[in-house]
C-alpha positions as a Markdown table, in Angstrom:
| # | Residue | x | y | z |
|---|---|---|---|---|
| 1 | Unk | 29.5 | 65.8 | -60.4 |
| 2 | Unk | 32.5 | 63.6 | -61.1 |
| 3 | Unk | 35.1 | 65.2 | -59.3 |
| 4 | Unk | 32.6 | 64.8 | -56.1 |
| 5 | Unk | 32.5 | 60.9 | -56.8 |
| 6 | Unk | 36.6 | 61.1 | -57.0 |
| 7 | Unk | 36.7 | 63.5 | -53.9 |
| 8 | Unk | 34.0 | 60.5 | -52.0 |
| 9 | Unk | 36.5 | 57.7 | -53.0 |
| 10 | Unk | 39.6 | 59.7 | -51.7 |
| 11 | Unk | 41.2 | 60.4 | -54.5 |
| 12 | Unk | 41.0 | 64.6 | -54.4 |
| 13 | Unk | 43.0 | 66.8 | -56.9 |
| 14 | Unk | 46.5 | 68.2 | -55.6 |
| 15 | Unk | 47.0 | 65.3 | -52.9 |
| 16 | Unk | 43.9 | 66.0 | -51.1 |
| 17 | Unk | 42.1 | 63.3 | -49.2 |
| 18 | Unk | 45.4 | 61.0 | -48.3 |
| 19 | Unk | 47.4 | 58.9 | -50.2 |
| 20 | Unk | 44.7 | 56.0 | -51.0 |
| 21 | Unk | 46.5 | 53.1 | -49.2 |
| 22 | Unk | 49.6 | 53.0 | -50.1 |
| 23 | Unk | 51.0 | 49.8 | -51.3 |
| 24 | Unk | 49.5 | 47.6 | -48.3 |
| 25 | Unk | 46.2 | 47.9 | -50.0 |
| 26 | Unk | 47.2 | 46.7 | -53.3 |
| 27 | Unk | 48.7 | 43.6 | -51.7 |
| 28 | Unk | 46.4 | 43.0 | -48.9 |
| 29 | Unk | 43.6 | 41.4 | -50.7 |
| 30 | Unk | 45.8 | 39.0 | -52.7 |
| 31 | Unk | 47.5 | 38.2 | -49.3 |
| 32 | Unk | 43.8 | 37.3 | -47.6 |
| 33 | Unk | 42.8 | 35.3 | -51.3 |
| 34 | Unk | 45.9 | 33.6 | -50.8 |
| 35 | Unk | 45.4 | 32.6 | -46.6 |
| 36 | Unk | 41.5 | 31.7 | -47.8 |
| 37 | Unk | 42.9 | 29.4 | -50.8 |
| 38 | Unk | 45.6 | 28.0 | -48.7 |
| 39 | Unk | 43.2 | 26.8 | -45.3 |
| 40 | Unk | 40.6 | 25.5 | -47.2 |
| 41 | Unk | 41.9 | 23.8 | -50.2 |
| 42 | Unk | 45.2 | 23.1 | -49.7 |
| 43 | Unk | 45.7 | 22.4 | -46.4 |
| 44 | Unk | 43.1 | 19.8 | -46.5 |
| 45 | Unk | 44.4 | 18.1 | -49.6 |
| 46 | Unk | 47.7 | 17.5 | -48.2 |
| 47 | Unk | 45.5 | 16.1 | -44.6 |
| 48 | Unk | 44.1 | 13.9 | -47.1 |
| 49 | Unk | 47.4 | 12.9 | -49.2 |
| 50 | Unk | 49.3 | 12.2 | -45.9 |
| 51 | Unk | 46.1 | 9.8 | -44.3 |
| 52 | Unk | 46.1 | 7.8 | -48.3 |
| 53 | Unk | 50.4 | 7.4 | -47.6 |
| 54 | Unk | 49.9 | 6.0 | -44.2 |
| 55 | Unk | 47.3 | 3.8 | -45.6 |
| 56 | Unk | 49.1 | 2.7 | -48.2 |
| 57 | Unk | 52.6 | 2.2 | -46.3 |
| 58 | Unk | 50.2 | -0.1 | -43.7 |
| 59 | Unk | 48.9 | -2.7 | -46.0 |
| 60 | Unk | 49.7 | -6.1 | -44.9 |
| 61 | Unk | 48.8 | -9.6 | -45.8 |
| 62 | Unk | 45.4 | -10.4 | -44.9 |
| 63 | Unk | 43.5 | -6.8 | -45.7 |
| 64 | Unk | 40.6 | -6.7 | -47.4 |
| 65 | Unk | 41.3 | -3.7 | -49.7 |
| 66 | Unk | 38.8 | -2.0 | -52.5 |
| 67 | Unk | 40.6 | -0.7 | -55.4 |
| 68 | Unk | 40.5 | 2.7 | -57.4 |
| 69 | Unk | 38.7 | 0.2 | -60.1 |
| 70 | Unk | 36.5 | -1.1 | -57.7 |
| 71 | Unk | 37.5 | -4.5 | -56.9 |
| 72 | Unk | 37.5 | -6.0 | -53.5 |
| 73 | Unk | 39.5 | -8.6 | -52.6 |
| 74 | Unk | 42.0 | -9.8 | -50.0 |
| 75 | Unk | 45.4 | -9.2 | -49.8 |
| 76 | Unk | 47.9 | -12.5 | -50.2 |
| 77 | Unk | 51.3 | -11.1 | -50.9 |
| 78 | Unk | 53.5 | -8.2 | -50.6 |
| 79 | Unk | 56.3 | -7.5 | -52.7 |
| 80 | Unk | 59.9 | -6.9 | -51.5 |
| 81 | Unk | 60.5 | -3.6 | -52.9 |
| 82 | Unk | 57.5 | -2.9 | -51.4 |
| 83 | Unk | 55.8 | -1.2 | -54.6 |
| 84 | Unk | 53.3 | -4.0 | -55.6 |
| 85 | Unk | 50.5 | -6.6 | -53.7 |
| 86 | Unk | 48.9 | -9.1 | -54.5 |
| 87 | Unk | 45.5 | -9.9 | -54.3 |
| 88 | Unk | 42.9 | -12.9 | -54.3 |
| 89 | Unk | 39.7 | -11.6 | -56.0 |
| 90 | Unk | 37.8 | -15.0 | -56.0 |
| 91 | Unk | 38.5 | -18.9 | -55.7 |
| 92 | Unk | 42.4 | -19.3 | -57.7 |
| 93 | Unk | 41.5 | -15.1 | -59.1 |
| 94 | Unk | 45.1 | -13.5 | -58.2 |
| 95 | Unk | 45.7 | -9.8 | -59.6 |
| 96 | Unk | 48.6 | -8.5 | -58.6 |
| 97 | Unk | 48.9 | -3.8 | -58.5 |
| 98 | Unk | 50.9 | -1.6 | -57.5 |
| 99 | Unk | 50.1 | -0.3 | -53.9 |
| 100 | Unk | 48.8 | 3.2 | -55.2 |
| 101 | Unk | 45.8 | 1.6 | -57.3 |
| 102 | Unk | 44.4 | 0.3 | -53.3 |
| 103 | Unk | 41.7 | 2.7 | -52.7 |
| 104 | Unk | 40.4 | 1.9 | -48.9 |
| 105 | Unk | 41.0 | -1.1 | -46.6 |
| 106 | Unk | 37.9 | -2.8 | -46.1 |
| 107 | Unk | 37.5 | -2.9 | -41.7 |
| 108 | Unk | 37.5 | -6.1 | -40.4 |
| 109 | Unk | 34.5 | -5.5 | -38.3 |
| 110 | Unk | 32.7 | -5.8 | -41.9 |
C-alpha cells in the first residue's frame, strides 16, 4: 500500500516517475512567498515612508500640525538646521520638537 502512495506522489523506485522537480521546485515557492511579502507589505510601507518624508520636509510656518502625542497646534518657527519647529499650543504655550514627532498637517479647509 505504501509504495502505491510513493508511486501517486512521483517518487517510484529505480528512477521511475521523473525526477520530482528538480531544484526549481524547491525554490519556487519561497520565490512566490517572497514576491507576496514584498507587494503587499513592503512596498506599501515604503509608499507610506516616502508620503510621511515629503510631509515632513513641507512644513512651513503657519501649519496646523497634530503631533504623534496628540497635540495640535500651529506652527511659529522653523529651525535653521532644519531638524526642529516650533509650535504655539495655546495663548504664550510654545513647545518646540523635532520635525519627526509632527504626525499630520491639519488642512486649512478645517
Amino acid at each position: 500500500m505504501f509504495t502505491h502512495i510513493v508511486y501517486a506522489l512521483g517518487g517510484g523506485i529505480g528512477g521511475e516517475g521523473g525526477e520530482g522537480g528538480g531544484i526549481l521546485g524547491l525554490i519556487l515557492p519561497f520565490v512566490i512567498v517572497i514576491a507576496i511579502f514584498y507587494f503587499l507589505i513592503i512596498l506599501p510601507q515604503r509608499k507610506k515612508e516616502k508620503k510621511k518624508q515629503a510631509m515632513i520636509s513641507a512644513l512651513v510656518k503657519g501649519d496646523r500640525v497634530v503631533t504623534i502625542g496628540g497635540l495640535k497646534g500651529t506652527i511659529v518657527g522653523v529651525d535653521d538646521r532644519g531638524d526642529s519647529v516650533t509650535i504655539r499650543v495655546s495663548g504664550d504655550v510654545k513647545l518646540e520638537l523635532l520635525r519627526s514627532a509632527i504626525a499630520q498637517v491639519i488642512p486649512r479647509d478645517r
